[in-house]
N, C-alpha and C positions, 0 to 999 in steps of 0.2 A: 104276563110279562112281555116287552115289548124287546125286538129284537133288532139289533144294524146286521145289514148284509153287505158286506166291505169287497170290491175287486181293487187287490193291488199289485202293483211289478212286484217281480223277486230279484232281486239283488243280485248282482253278478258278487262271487267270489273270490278272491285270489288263493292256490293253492296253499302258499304260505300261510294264508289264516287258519285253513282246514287245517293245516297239520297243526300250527297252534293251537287251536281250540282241543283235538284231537289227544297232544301230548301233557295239556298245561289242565285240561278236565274241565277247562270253560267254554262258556257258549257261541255260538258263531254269531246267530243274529239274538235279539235280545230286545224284544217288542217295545218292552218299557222304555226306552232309553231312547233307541232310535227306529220309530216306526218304517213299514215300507210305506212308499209313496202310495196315495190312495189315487183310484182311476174311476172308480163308481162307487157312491153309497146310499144305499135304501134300507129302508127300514120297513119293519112287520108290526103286527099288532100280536101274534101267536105262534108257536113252532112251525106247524105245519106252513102257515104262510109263510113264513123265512125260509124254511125248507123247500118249498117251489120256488120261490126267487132264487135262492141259492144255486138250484138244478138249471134256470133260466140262466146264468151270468157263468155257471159252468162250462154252457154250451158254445159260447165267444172262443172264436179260435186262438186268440194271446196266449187263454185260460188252457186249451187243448193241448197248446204247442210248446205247455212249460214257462211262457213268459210273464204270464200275471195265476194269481190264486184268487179263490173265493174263501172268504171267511166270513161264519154266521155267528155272533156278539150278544150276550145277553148284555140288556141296560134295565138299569132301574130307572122307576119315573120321580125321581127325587128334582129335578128342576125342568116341565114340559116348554117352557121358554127357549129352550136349546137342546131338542132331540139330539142333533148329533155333534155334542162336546163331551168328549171323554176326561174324566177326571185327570187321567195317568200324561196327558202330555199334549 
């Protein structure tokens, strides 16, 4: 299984959402809908190799300091023409 290793910003909040989402029992960010901006993507051929990447793009101090994340994606190889297009958006 072939894997994306995504860095992206985190989205500043407004208080007022947190309490909405807080009181109303819905979600604050909501991947499907509206992604974070993406800032790096690479891709693996297996865990472990997404897992070293992952630890590598951790290591960027944005990632340290709270302002971007690392996320590791499984993909299926249903279209190898466009490794990285994700169905959902």
């Amino acid at each position: 299984m072939r894997f994306l290793i995504v860095r992206t910003e985190i989205r500043a909040v407004a208080e007022t959402d947190i309490a909405a989402a807080w009181t109303g029992g819905g979600r604050l960010r909501d991947e499907t809908t509206a992604p974070e901006p993406r800032r790096q993507v690479v891709h693996a051929e297996d865990r472990d190799a997404a897992l070293l990447l992952a630890r590598a793009l951790a290591s960027v101090g944005a990632v340290r300091c709270g302002r971007h994340r690392v996320k590791v994606l499984p993909i299926d190889d249903q279209n190898l023409a466009y490794p990285y297009r994700w169905s959902g958006g």
